[in-house]
C-alpha positions as CSV (number, residue, x, y, z in Angstrom):
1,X,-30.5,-13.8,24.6
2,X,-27.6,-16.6,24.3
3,X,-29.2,-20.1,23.5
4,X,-27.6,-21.8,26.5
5,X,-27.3,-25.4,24.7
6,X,-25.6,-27.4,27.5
7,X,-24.1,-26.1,31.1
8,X,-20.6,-27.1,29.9
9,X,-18.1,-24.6,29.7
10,X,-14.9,-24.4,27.4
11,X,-12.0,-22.4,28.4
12,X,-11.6,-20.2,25.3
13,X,-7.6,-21.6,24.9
14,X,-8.6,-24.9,24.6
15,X,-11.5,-24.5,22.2
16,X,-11.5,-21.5,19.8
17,X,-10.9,-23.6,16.7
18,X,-13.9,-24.9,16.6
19,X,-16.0,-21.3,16.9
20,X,-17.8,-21.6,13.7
21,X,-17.8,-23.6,10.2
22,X,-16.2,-20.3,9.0
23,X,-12.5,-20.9,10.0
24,X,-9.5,-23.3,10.1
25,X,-8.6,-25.5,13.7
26,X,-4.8,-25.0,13.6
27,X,-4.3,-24.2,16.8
28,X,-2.1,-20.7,15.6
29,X,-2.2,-19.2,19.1
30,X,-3.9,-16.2,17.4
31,X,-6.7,-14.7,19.5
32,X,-9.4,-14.2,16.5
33,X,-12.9,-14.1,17.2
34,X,-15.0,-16.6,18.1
35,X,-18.9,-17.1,17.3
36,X,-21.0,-18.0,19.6
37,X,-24.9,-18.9,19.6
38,X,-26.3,-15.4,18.5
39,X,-23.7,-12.8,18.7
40,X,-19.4,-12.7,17.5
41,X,-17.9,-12.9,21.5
42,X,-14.3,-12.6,21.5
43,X,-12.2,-14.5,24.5
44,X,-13.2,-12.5,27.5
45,X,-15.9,-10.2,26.7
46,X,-19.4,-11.1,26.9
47,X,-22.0,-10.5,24.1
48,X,-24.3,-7.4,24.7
49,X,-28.1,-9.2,24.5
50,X,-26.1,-11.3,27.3
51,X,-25.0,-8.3,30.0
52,X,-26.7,-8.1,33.0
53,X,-28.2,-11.6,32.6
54,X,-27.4,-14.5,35.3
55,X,-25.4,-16.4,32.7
56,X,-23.5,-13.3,31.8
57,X,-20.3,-14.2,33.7
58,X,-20.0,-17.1,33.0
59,X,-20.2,-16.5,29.4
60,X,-17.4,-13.8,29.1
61,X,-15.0,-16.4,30.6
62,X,-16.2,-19.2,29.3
63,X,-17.9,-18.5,25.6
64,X,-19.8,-21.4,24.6
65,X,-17.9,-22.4,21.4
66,X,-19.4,-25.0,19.4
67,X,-20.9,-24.9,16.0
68,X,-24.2,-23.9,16.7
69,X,-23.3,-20.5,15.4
70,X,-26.8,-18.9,16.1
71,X,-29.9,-18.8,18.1
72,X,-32.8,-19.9,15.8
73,X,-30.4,-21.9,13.2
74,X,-30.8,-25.4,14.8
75,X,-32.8,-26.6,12.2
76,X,-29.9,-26.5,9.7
77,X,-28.3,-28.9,11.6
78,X,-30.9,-31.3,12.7
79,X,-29.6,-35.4,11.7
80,X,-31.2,-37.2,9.0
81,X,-34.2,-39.4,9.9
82,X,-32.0,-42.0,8.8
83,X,-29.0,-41.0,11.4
84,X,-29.0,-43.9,14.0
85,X,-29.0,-41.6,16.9
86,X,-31.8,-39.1,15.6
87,X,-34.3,-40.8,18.1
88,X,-31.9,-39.1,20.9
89,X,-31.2,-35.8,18.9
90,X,-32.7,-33.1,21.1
91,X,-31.7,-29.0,20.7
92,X,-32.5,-28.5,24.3
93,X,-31.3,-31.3,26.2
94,X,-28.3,-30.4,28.9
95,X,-25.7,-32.0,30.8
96,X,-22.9,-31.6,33.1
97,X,-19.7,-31.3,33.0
98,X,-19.1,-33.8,35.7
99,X,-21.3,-36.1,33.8
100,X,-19.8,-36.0,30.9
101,X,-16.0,-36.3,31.9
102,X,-17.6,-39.4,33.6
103,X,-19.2,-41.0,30.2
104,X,-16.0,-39.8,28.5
105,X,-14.3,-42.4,30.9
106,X,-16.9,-45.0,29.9
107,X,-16.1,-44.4,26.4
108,X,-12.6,-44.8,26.7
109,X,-12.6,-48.1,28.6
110,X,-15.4,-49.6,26.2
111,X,-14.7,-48.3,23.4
112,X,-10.9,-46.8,22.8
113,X,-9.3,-49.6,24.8
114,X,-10.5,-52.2,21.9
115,X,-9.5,-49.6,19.4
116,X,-6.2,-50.0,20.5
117,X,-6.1,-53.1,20.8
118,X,-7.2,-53.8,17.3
119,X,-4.2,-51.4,16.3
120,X,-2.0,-54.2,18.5
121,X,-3.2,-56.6,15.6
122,X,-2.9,-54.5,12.6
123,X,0.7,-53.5,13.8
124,X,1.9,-57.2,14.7
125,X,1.3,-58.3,11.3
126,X,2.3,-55.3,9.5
127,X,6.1,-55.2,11.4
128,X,6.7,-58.4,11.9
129,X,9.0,-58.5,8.9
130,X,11.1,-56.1,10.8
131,X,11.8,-59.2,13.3
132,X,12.2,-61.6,10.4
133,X,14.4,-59.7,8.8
134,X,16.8,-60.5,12.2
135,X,16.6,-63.9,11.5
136,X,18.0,-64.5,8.2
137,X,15.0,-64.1,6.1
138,X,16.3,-62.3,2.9
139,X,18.6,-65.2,2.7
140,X,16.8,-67.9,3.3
141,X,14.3,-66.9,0.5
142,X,16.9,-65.8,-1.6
143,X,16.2,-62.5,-1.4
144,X,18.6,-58.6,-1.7
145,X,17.7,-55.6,0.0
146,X,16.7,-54.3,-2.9
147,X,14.3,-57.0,-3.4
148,X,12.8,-56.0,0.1
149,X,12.7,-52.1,-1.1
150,X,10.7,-53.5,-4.3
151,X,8.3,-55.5,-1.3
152,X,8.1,-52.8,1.0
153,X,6.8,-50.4,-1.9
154,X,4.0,-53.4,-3.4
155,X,2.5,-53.3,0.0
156,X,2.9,-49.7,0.3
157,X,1.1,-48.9,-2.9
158,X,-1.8,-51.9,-2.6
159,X,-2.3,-50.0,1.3
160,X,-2.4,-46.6,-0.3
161,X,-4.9,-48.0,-3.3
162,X,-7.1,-49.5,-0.6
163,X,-7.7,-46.4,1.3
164,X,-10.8,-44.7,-0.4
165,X,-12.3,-47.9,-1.3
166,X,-12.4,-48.8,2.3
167,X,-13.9,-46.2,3.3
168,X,-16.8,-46.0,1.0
169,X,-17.4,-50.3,2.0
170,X,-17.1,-49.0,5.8
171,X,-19.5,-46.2,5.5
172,X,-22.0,-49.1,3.4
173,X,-21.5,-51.6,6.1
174,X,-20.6,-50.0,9.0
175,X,-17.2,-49.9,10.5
176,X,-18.4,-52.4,13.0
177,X,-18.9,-54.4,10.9
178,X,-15.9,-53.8,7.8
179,X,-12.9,-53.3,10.3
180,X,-13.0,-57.1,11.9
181,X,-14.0,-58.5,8.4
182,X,-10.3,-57.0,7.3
183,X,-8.5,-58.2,10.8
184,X,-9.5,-62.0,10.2
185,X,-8.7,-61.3,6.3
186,X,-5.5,-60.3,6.4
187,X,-4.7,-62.4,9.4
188,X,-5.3,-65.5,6.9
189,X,-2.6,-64.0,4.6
190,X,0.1,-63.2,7.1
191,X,-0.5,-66.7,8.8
192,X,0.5,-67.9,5.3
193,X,4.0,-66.1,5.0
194,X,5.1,-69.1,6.8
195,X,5.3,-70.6,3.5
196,X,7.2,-68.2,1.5
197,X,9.6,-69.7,-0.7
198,X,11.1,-67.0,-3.4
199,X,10.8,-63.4,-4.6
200,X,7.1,-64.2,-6.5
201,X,5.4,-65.3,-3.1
202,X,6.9,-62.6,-1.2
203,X,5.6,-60.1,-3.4
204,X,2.3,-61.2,-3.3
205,X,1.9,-61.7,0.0
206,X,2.7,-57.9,0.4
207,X,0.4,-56.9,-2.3
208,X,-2.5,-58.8,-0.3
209,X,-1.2,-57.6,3.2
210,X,-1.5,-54.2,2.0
211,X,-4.8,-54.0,0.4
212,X,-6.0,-55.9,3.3
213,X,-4.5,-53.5,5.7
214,X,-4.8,-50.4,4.2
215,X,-8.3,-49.3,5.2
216,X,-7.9,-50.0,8.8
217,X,-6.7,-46.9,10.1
218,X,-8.7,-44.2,8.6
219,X,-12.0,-47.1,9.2
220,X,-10.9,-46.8,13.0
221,X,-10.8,-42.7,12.9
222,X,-14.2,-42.4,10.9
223,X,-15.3,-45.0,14.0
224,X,-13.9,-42.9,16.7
225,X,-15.6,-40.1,15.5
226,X,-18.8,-41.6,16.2
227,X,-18.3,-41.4,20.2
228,X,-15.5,-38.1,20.2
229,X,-15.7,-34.7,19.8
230,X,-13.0,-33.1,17.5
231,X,-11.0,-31.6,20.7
232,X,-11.0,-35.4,22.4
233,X,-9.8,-37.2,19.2
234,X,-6.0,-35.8,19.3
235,X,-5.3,-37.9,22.8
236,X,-7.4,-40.8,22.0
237,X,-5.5,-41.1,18.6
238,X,-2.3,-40.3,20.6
239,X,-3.1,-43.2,22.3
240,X,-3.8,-45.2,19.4
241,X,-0.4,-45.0,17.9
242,X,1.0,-45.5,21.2
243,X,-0.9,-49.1,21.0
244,X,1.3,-49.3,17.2
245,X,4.5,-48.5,19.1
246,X,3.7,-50.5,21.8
247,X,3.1,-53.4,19.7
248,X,6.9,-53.2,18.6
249,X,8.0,-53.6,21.6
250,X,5.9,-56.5,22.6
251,X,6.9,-57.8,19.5
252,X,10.6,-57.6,20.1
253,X,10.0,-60.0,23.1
254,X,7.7,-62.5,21.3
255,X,10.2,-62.4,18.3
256,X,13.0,-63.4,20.8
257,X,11.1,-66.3,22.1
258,X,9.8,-67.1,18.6
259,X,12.8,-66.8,16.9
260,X,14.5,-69.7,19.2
261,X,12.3,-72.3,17.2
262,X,15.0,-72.1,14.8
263,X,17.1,-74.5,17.0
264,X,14.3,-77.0,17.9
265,X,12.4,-77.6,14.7
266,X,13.4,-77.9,11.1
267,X,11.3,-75.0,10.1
268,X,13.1,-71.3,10.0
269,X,11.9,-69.1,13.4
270,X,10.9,-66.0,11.2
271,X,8.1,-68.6,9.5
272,X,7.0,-69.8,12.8
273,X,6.8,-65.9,13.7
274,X,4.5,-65.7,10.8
275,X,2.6,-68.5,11.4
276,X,1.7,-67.5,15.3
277,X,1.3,-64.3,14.8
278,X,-0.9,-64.1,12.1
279,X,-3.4,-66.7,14.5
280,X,-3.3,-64.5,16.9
281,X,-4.2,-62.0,15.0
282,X,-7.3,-64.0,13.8
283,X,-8.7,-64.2,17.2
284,X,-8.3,-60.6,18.3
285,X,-10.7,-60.3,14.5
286,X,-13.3,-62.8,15.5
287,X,-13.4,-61.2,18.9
288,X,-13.9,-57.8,17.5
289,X,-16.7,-59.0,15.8
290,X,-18.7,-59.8,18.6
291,X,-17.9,-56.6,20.6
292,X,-18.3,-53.7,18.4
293,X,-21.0,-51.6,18.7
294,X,-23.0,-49.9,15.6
295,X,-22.9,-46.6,17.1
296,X,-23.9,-45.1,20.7
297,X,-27.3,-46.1,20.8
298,X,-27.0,-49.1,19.4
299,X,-24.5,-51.0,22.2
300,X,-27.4,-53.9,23.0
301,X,-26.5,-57.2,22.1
302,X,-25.9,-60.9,23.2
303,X,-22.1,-60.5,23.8
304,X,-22.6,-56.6,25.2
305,X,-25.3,-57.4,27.6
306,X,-29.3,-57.3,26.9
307,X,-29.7,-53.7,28.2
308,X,-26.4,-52.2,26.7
309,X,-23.7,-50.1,28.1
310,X,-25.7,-46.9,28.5
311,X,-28.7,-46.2,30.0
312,X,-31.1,-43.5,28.0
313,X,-29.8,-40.2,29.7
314,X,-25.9,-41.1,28.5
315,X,-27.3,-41.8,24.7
316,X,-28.6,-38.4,25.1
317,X,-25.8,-36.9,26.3
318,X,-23.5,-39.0,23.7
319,X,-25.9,-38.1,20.2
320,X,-26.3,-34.3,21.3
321,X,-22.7,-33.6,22.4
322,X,-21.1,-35.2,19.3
323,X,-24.1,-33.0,16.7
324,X,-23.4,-29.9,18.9
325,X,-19.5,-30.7,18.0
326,X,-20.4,-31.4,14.3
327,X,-23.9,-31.5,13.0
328,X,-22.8,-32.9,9.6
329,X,-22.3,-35.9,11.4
330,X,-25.8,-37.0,11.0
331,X,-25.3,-36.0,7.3
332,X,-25.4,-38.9,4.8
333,X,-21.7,-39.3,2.8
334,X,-21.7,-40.5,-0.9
335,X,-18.9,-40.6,-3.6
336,X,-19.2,-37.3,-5.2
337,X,-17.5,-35.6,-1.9
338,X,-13.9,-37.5,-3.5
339,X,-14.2,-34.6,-5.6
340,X,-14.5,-32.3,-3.4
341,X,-11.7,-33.0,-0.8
342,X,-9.7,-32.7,-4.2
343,X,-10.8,-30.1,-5.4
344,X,-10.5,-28.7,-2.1
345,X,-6.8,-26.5,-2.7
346,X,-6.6,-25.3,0.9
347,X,-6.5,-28.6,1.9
348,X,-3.2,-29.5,-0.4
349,X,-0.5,-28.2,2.0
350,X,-1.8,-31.0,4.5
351,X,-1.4,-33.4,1.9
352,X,2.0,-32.0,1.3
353,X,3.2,-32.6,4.5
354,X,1.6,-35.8,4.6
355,X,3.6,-36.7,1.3
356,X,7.1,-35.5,3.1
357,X,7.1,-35.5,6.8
358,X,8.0,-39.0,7.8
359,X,10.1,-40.0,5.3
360,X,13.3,-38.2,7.1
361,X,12.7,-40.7,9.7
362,X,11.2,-44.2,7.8
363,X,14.5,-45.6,6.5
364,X,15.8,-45.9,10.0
365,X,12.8,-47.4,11.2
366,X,12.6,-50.1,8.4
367,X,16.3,-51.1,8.6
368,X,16.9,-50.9,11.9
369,X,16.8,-54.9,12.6
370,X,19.5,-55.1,9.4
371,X,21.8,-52.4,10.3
372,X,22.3,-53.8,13.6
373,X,22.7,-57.2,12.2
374,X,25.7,-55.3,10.1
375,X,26.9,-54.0,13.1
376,X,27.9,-57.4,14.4
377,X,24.7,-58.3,16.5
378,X,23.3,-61.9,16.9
379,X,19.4,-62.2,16.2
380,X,18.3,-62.1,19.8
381,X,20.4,-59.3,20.3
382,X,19.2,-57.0,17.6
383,X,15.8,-58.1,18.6
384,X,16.6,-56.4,22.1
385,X,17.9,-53.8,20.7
386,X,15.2,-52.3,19.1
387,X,13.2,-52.0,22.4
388,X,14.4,-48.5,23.7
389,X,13.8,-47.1,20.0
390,X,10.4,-48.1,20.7
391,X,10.3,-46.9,24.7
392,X,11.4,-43.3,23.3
393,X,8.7,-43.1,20.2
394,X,5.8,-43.8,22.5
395,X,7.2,-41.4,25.2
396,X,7.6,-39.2,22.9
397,X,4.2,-39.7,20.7
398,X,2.2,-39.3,24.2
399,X,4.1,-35.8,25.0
400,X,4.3,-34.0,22.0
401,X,0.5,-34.7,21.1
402,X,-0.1,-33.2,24.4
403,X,2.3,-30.1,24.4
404,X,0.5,-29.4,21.2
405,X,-3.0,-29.1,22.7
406,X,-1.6,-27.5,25.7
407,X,-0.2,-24.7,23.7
408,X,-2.9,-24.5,21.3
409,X,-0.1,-24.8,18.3
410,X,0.2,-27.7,16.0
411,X,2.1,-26.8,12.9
412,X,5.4,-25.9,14.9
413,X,4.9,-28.7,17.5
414,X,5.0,-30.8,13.7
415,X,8.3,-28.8,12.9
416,X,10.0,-30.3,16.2
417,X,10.0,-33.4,14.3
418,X,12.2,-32.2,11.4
419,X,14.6,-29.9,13.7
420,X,14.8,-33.7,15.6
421,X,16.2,-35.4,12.8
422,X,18.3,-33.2,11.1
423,X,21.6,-33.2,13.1
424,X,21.1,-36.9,13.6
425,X,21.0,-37.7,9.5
426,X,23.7,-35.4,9.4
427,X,25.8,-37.3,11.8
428,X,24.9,-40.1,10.0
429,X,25.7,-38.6,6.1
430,X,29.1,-37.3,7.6
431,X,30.7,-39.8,10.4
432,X,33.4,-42.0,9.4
433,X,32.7,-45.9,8.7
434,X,34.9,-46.8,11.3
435,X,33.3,-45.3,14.9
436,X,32.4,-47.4,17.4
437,X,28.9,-49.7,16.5
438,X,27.5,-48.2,19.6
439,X,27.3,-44.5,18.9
440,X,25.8,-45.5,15.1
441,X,22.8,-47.4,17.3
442,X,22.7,-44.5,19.2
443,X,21.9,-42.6,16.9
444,X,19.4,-44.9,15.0
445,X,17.6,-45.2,18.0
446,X,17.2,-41.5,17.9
447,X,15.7,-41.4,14.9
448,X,13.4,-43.9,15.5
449,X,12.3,-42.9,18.5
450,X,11.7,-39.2,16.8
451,X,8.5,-36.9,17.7
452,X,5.8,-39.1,16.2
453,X,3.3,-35.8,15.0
454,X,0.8,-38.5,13.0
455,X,-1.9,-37.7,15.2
456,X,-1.5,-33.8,15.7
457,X,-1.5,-33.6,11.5
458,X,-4.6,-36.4,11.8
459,X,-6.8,-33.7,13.9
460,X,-5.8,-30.9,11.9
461,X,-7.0,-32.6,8.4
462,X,-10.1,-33.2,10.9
463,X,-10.3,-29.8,11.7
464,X,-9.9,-28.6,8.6
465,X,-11.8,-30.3,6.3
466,X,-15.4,-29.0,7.3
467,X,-18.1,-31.5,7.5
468,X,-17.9,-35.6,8.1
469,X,-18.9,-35.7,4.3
470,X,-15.7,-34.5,3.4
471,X,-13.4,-35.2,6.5
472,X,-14.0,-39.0,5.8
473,X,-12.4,-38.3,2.5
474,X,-10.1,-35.9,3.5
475,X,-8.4,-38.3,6.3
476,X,-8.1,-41.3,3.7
477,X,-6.4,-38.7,1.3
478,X,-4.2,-37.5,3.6
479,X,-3.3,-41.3,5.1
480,X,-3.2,-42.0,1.0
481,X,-0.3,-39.4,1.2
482,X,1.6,-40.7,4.1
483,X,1.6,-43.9,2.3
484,X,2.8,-42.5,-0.7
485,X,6.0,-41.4,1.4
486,X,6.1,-44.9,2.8
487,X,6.7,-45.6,-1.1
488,X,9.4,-43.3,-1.3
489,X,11.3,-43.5,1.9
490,X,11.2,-47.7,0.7
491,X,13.4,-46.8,-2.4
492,X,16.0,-44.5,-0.5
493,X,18.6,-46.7,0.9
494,X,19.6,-49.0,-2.3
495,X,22.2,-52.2,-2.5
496,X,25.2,-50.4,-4.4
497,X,24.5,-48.1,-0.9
498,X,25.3,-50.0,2.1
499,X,26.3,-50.1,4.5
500,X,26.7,-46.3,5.4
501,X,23.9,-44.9,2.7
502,X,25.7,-41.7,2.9
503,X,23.8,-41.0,-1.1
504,X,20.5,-42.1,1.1
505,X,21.4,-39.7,3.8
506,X,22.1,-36.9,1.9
507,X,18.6,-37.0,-0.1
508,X,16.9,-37.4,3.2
509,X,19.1,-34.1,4.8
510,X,17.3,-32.4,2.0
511,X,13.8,-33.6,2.5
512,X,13.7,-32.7,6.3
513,X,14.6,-29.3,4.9
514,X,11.9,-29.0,2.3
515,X,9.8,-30.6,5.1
516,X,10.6,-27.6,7.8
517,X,9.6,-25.0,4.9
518,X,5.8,-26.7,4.6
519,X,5.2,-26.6,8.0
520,X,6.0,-23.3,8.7
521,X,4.4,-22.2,5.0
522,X,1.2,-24.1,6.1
523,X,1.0,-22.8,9.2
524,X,1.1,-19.0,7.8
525,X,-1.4,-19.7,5.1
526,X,-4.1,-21.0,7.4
527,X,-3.5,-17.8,9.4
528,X,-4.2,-16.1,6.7
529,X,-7.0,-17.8,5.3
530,X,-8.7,-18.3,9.0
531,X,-8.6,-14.0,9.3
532,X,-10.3,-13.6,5.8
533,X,-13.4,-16.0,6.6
534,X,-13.5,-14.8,10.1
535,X,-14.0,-11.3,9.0
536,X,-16.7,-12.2,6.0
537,X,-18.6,-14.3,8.9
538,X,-18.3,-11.1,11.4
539,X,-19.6,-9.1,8.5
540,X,-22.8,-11.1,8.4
541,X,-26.1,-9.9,9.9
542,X,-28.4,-12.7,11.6
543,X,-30.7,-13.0,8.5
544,X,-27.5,-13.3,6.1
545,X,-25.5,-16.0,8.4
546,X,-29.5,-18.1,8.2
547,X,-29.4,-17.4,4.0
548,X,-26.0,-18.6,4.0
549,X,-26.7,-21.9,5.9
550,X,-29.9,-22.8,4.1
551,X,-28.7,-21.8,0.5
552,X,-24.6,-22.3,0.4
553,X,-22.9,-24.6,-1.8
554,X,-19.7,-24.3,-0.1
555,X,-18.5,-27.9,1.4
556,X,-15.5,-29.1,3.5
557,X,-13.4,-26.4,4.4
558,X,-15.0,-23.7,2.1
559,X,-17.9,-23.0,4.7
C-alpha cells in the first residue's frame, strides 16, 4: 500500500531528481527510475501493491517523488529533538496543493523579498568601485590598472578565505542573526573608502571588504533553504542574482547623481559615492536585524507582530514539506563534514566548473567603466552606458534559469554561456584597433550581459551533494571556487596590455573552450554515475534499503 504522505502531486518532468538519496539531480532529461514510498515506479506506470486502489491513478501520473523512499522508513528521517521545528514534525500530516502554492507566495513576499534586498546591499558596496573607477579614481589615488588587478585579487582571496568560516559562525549563531552582523560590518568599512589616500589603504580596505563580504552569499542560500524545497530554490536564487544585477543598474543612476558632487564640493564624487553608499548600506543591516526570522516557527517577535506570520496549520505545512524534501535538514552539521565534501571526488567536476566558467566573461564586466572611459566617454556617460549591459544580464539570468527547469537540463543550458561568449572574445582578440567605439561597446555589453548560469550550477551542487551536512559545505566550496576564478579573471588583462588586451583575449578564447569540454564531460559523468546507483538501489529488497539507512556510512552524494 503506497504511504500517501501529502495530497500533492509532482509531475514526474519536473521532479525525478529528487526520487531517492540514491542518485544525482542534473536534470539529464534521462527517463531513469524513480523511488517512491514502498515500491521503484517509473514515470507513468503505477506500483503493483497500488493497482486497483483509489489512489492508483493518480499515482501512475503523478508518482509521489520525495525522499521518503519507503513505507515503514520514517523513522530514519525523523529531526533531532534539538531541530527548531521538531515540535511541528509530523509523518502523517497533509496538505494541498492550493495551500501550499498560497504559503509559497507568503514566503516569498516575507521572506525572499528581504533576501533580495539584502543582496541590493552586499552588491552596492561590492561594485561600487566599478562607478569610481568612471570618475578618476585610479588617478586621484595614484594608482595603475595593475594596481587595481593586485586590489581586485586581495578582496577576491580574503572573500574566498571567508567562506567556510562563515558558514560554520552562521550555523553557531544562526543566519538571522550572522548575515546582518556582516551587512553593518562591512558597511562601516566601505563608508570609510571615502578616505583613501594611496595604494596601502586601498589594499586594505579590499582585504576587509572581502572577508566581510565573503560569507554572505552561501549564509543567504543555507537561509533559504530553511523555507524552500530543493525544486523552488533555482527561481528564488534566480531572483536573487537578479536583485545583484539590478543593483548595477540602480547604481549607475545613483553614481550619476553622486558623481556630480565633484563640481560642488572640494571632495572627489567617487569618495562621496563611498561615503553614501556604504550608510545606506548600514541601515538596510540594522533593519535586517530586526526582521529576520530564526526559522518557520519561530517568526514571533516585537518588530514581526506578537502572533507571528503563520498561524499553526502553515508551520505544519512549512516543517513537514521542507523534511519530506530533505530530512537531513533537521540533522545537526559540525566541522568534520569539510572533509567530506572534499573528499567527496564526484563532487570535483562542479568545482571545476566553478573554478572556470565565469572567467570568460569577468574581465569585461570589471573593466567595462574604463574601457569606455578609453573610448572617449565623459564619466556620466560611461555611467549610462553600463545600464543596458545590466538590462540584458538580468533578462537573461531570469530566462535561462527558467529554460533550464522547463527542460529538465542544466549542464547544457550552462554550456549556452560559453557558446555566448566565444565569437564575441573572438571579435574582440581579432578586430582592428581602429573600428568605430560603438561596435567595441557593443560588444562589451554582450558579454556582460552573457547567460548568467550561477544559480542553475548553485542547485545542482544542492542537488548533488546529499544531505544539508554536506550541501552547507559543498555550496561554500563551490562559491570558494567561483572566487578563485574571480582571482584569476583579475590578473588577465595587464598594463603592458591595453588597450585592446588582444594576449588577455586570447587566454580567455582558450578558457571558454576548456570550459565547454567540463560541462559537457560533467554532464556525461553524472549520467553515468546516476544509472550505477539507481540500479544498486533497484536491486535492494525492502529489508536491505531499511539495513542500508540505519547502518550506512556513506554521506553527501555517496548515499
Amino acid at each position: 500500500m503506497v504511504f500517501n504522505l501529502f495530497r500533492k502531486r509532482y509531475s514526474p518532468s519536473s521532479r525525478e531528481e529528487t526520487a531517492s538519496n540514491t542518485h544525482f539531480g542534473l536534470g539529464d532529461g534521462s527517463k531513469a527510475a524513480v523511488t517512491t514510498h514502498d515500491s521503484e515506479v517509473r514515470p507513468g506506470e503505477s506500483s503493483p501493491e497500488s493497482k486497483g486502489s483509489p489512489a492508483a491513478s493518480t499515482n501512475a501520473e503523478y508518482p509521489q517523488t520525495n525522499t521518503f523512499a519507503t513505507a515503514g522508513l520514517t523513522q530514519h528521517y525523523a529531526p533531532i529533538s534539538s531541530y527548531e521545528g521538531a515540535h511541528r514534525y509530523d509523518p502523517k500530516f497533509e496538505w494541498t496543493d492550493k495551500e501550499e502554492k498560497r504559503l509559497v507566495r507568503k514566503l516569498d513576499k516575507r521572506i525572499c523579498f528581504w533576501c533580495c534586498f539584502m543582496f541590493f546591499a552586499l552588491q552596492l558596496d561590492r561594485a561600487n568601485i566599478v562607478q569610481a573607477l568612471s570618475d578618476n579614481m585610479l588617478k586621484d589615488i595614484g594608482l595603475n590598472t595593475n594596481d587595481y588587478n593586485y586590489g581586485q585579487t586581495i578582496f577576491y582571496v580574503s572573500f574566498l578565505s571567508a567562506e567556510l568560516p562563515s558558514q560554520l559562525i552562521s550555523k553557531r549563531l544562526g543566519p538571522d542573526r550572522w548575515i546582518p552582523i556582516q551587512i553593518i560590518c562591512w558597511s562601516l568599512v566601505a563608508a570609510f573608502q571615502a578616505f583613501l589616500s594611496g595604494k596601502s589603504s586601498f589594499f586594505a580596505c579590499r582585504a576587509l571588504l572581502g572577508l566581510l563580504q565573503g560569507g554572505f552569499i552561501p549564509d543567504t542560500i543555507l537561509y533559504l533553504s530553511f523555507f524552500y524545497k530543493s525544486d523552488e530554490l533555482p527561481v528564488r536564487l534566480s531572483w536573487f542574482w537578479t536583485a545583484y544585477q539590478s543593483t548595477n543598474v540602480i547604481g549607475a543612476f545613483l553614481a550619476f547623481g553622486i558623481l556630480r558632487l565633484r563640481n560642488i564640493t572640494n571632495l572627489a564624487g567617487w569618495r562621496w559615492l563611498f561615503a553614501i553608499e556604504g550608510t545606506l548600506t548600514g541601515i538596510i543591516g540594522i533593519v535586517s536585524l530586526l526582521y529576520l526570522p530564526p526559522s518557520p516557527t519561530q517568526t514571533a517577535g516585537y518588530f514581526r507582530g506578537k502572533s507571528g506570520w503563520f498561524v499553526e496549520d502553515e508551520e505544519k505545512t512549512m516543517v513537514n514539506r521542507i523534511l519530506r524534501d530533505d530530512p537531513s535538514k533537521g540533522k545537526f552539521v559540525d566541522l568534520r563534514y569539510l572533509y567530506d565534501s572534499l573528499a567527496d571526488w564526484e563532487m570535483w567536476p562542479i568545482y571545476l566548473l566553478g573554478l572556470t566558467w565565469l572567467i570568460p566573461t569577468t574581465p569585461a564586466t570589471q573593466y567595462l567603466t574604463l574601457q569606455l572611459r578609453t573610448l572617449g566617454f565623459d564619466t556620466f556617460q560611461t555611467n549610462m552606458l553600463t545600464v543596458p549591459a545590466y538590462v540584458l544580464f538580468i533578462i537573461g539570468l531570469l530566462f535561462w534559469t527558467w529554460l533550464s527547469e522547463k527542460v529538465n537540463e542544466r549542464f547544457l543550458v550552462g554550456l549556452i554561456s560559453q557558446i555566448w561568449a566565444l565569437p564575441l572574445l573572438i571579435a574582440l582578440r581579432t578586430l582592428p584597433g581602429g573600428i568605430s567605439p560603438w561596435i567595441r561597446y557593443s560588444i562589451n555589453v554582450l558579454l556582460v550581459g552573457h547567460p548568467y548560469v550561477h544559480a542553475i550550477i548553485v542547485a545542482i551542487t544542492s542537488r548533488n551533494a546529499g544531505s544539508v551536512r554536506t550541501r552547507t559545505i559543498a555550496s561554500a566550496l563551490y562559491n570558494m571556487c567561483v572566487q578563485a576564478s574571480n582571482i584569476i579573471s583579475s590578473n588577465i588583462y595587464r598594463e603592458d596590455d591595453k588597450p585592446l588586451y588582444r594576449r588577455g583575449n586570447s587566454v580567455l578564447i582558450g578558457i571558454t573552450f576548456l570550459t565547454s569540454f567540463l560541462f559537457v564531460g560533467a554532464r556525461q559523468f553524472y549520467v553515468w554515475r546516476n544509472k550505477i546507483r539507481q540500479a544498486k538501489w533497484d536491486a535492494m529488497t525492502l529489508d536491505e534499503k531499511n539495513e542500508y539507512l540505519t547502518n550506512t556510512k556513506d554521506k553527501g552524494s555517496k548515499r
